[in-house]
Backbone bond lengths (Angstrom), bond angles and torsions (degrees), N, CA, C in turn:
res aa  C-N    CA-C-N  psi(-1)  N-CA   C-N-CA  omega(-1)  CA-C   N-CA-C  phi
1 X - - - 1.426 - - 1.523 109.56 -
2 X 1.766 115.94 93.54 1.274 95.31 -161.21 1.649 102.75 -84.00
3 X 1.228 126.07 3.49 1.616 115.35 -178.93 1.577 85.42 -100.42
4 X 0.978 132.01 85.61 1.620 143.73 145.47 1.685 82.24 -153.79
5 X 1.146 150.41 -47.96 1.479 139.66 -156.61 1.133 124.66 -100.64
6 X 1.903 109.54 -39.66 1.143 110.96 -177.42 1.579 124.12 -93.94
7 X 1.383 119.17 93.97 1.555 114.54 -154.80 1.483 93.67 -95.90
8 X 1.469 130.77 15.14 1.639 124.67 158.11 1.420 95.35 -47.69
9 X 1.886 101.59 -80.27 0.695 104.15 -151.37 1.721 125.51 -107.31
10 X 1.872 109.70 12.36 1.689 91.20 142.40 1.447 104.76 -120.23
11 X 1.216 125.23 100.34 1.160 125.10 177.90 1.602 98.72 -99.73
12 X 1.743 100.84 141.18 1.144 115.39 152.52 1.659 145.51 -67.53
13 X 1.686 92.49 -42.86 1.439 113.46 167.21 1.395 107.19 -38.02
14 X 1.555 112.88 137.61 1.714 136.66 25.71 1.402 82.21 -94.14
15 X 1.556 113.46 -47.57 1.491 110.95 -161.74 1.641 120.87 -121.52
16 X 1.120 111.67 -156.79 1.680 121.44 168.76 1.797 105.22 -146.10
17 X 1.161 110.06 16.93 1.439 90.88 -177.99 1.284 112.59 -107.51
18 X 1.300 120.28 161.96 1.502 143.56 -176.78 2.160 100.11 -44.78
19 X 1.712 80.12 -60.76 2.275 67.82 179.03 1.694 105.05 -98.68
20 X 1.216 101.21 150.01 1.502 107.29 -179.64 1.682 105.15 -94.80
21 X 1.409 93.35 133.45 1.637 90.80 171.61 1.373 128.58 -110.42
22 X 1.494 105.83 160.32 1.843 108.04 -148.66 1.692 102.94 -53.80
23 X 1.087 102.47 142.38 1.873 116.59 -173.95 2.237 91.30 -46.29
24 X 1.409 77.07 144.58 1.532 113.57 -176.41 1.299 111.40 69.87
25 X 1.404 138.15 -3.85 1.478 137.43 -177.30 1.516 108.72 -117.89
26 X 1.632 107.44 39.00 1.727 102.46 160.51 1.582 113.53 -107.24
27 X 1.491 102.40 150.78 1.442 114.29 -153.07 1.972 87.33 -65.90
28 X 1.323 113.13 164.50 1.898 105.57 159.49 1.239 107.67 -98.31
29 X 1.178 110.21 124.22 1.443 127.49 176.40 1.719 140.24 -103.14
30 X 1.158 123.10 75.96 1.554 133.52 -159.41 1.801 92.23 -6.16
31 X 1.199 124.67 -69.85 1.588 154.04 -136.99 1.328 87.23 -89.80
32 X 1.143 143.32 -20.34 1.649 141.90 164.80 1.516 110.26 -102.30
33 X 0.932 117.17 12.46 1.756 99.45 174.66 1.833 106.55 -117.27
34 X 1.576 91.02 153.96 1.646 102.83 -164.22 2.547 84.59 -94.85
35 X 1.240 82.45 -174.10 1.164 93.80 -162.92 1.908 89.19 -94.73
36 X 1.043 111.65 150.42 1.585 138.78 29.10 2.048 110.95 -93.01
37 X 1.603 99.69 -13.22 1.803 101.02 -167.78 1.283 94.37 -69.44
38 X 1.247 131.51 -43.55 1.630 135.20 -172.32 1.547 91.88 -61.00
39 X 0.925 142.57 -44.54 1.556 124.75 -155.46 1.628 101.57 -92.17
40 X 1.449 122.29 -0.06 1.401 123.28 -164.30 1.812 96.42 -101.92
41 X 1.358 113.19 -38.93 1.247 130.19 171.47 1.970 111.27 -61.95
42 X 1.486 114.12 -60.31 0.880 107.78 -166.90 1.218 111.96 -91.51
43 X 1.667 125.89 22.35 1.335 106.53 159.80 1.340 106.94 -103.80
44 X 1.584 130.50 -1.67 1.327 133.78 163.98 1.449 108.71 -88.32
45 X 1.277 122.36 18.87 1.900 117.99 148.86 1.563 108.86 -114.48
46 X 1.526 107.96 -34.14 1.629 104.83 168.25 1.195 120.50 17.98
47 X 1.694 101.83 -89.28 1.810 117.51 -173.57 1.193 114.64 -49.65
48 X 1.390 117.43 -35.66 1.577 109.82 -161.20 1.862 97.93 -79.53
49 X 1.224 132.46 -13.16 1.317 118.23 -154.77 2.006 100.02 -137.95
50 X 1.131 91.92 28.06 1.843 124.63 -179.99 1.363 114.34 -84.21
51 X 1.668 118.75 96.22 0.907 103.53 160.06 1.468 139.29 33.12
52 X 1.206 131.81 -99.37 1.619 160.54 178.78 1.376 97.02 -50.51
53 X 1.767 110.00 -36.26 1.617 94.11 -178.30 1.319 108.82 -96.67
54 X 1.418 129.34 -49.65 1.173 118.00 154.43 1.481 133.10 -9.05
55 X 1.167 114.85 -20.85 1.543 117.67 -138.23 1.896 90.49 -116.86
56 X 1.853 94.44 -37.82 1.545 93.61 161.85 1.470 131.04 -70.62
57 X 1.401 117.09 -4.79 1.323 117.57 165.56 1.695 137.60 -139.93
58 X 1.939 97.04 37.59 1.093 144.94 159.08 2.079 93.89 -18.78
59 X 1.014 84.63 -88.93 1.370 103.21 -176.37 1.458 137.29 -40.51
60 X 1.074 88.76 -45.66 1.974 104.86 156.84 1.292 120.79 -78.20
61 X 1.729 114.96 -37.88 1.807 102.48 156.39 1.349 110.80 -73.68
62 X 0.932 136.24 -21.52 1.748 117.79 172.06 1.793 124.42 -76.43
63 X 1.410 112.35 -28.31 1.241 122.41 144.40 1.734 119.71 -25.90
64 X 1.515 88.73 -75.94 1.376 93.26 -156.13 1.082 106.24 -110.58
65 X 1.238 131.56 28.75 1.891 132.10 120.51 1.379 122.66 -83.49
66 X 1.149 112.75 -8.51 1.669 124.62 160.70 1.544 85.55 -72.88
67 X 1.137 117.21 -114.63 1.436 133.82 -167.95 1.450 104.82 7.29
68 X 1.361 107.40 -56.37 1.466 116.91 -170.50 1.598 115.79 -63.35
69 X 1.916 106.18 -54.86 1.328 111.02 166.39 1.809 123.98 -50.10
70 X 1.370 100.39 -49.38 1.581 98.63 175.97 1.842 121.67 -63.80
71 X 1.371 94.81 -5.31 1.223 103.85 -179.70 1.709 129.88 -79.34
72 X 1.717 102.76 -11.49 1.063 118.94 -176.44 1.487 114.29 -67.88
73 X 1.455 106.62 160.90 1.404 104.83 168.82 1.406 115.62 -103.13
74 X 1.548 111.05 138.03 1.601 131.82 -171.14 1.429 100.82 -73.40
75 X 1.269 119.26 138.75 1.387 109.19 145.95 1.397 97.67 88.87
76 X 1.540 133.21 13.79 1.595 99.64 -169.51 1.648 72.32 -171.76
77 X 1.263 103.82 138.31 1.858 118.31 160.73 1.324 134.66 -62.21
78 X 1.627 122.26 131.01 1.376 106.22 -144.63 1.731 75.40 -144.01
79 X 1.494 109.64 -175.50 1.778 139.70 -161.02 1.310 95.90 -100.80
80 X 1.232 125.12 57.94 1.725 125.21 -176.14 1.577 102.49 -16.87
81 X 1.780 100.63 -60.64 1.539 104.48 -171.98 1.696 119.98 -44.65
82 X 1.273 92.03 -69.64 1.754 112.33 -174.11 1.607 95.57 -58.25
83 X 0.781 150.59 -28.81 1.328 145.06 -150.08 1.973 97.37 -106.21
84 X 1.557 114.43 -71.20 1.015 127.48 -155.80 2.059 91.85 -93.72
85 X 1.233 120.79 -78.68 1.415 129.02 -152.23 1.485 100.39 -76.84
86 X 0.977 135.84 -11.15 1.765 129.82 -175.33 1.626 87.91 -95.97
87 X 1.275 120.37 -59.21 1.584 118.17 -159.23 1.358 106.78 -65.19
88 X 1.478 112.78 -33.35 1.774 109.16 -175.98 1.434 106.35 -89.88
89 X 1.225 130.80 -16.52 1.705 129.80 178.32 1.333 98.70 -118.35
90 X 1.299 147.75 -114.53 0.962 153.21 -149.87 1.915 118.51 -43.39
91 X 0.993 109.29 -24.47 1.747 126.60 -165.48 1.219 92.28 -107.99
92 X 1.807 143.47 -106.70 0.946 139.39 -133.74 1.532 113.82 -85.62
93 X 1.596 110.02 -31.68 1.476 114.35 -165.44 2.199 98.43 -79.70
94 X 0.853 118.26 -43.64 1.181 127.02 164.34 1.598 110.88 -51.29
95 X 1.681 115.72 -90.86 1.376 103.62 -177.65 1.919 132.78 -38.76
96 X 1.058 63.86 -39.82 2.056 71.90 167.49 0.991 128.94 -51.70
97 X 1.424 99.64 -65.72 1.675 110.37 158.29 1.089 127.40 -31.66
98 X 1.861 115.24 -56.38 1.278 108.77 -178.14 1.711 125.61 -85.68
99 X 1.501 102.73 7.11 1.416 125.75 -149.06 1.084 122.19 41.47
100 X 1.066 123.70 60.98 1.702 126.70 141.23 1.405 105.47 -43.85
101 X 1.773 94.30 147.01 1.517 91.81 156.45 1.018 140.07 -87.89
102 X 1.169 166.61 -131.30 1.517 148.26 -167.01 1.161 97.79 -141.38
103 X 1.261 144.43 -62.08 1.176 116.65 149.80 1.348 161.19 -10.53
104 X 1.575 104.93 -19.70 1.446 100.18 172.46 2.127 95.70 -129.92
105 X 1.046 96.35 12.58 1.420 86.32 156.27 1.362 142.69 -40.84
106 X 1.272 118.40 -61.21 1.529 129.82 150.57 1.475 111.67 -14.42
107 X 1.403 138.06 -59.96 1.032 141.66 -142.45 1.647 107.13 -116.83
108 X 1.351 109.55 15.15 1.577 111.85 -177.42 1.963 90.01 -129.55
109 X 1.152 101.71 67.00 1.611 139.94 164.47 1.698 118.68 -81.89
110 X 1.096 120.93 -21.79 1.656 129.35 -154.84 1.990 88.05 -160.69
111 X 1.564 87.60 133.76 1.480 87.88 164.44 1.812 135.21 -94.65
112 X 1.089 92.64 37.18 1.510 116.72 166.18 1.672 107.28 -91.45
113 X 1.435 107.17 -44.52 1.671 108.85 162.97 1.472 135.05 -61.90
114 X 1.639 107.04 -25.27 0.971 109.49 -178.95 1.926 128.77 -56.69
115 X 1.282 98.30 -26.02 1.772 99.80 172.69 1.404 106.43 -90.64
116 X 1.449 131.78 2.93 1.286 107.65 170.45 1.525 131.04 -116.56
């Protein structure tokens, strides 16, 4: 699989987003960087997303990706993202973590929200 190895030539770096921004003003992004910075980053999240630990909170992600899945609407077209991929990654698995309160979840959508 040479795009898992060869980060010449599929590199992600600077970014991953849809518009590219003018050279030297892209944000650093764990999920956009080629190795060796990607491998310096992701062995300091390692533990948290390990197997063994995972495994201690089995139960609360199956909860509340149920919750979320049963939450959909039948029969009628919906915001896969906003609905399904923001609330299960960006919204709950994050705020939790950091304990947010639940209440202002909704609105920590963009990481400009995230410090407030």
């Amino acid at each position: 699989m040479a795009v898992d190895t060869n980060h010449a030539v599929f590199s992600s770096e600077p970014n991953i987003t849809i518009v590219n921004n003018p050279p030297g003003q892209a944000l650093p992004m764990f999920i956009a960087m080629d190795p060796p910075k990607h491998d310096v980053q992701r062995k300091a999240v390692s533990p948290i997303v390990a197997p063994a630990n995972l495994a201690n909170f089995q139960h609360l992600i199956r909860e509340r990706t149920c919750r979320v899945l049963d939450g959909l609407p039948r029969g009628t077209s919906f915001d896969w993202v906003e609905r399904v991929s923001i609330e299960l990654t960006r919204t709950w698995s994050r705020c939790w973590r950091m304990a947010r309160p639940r209440a202002t979840w909704a609105r920590r959508n963009s990481w400009a929200t995230w410090c407030c």
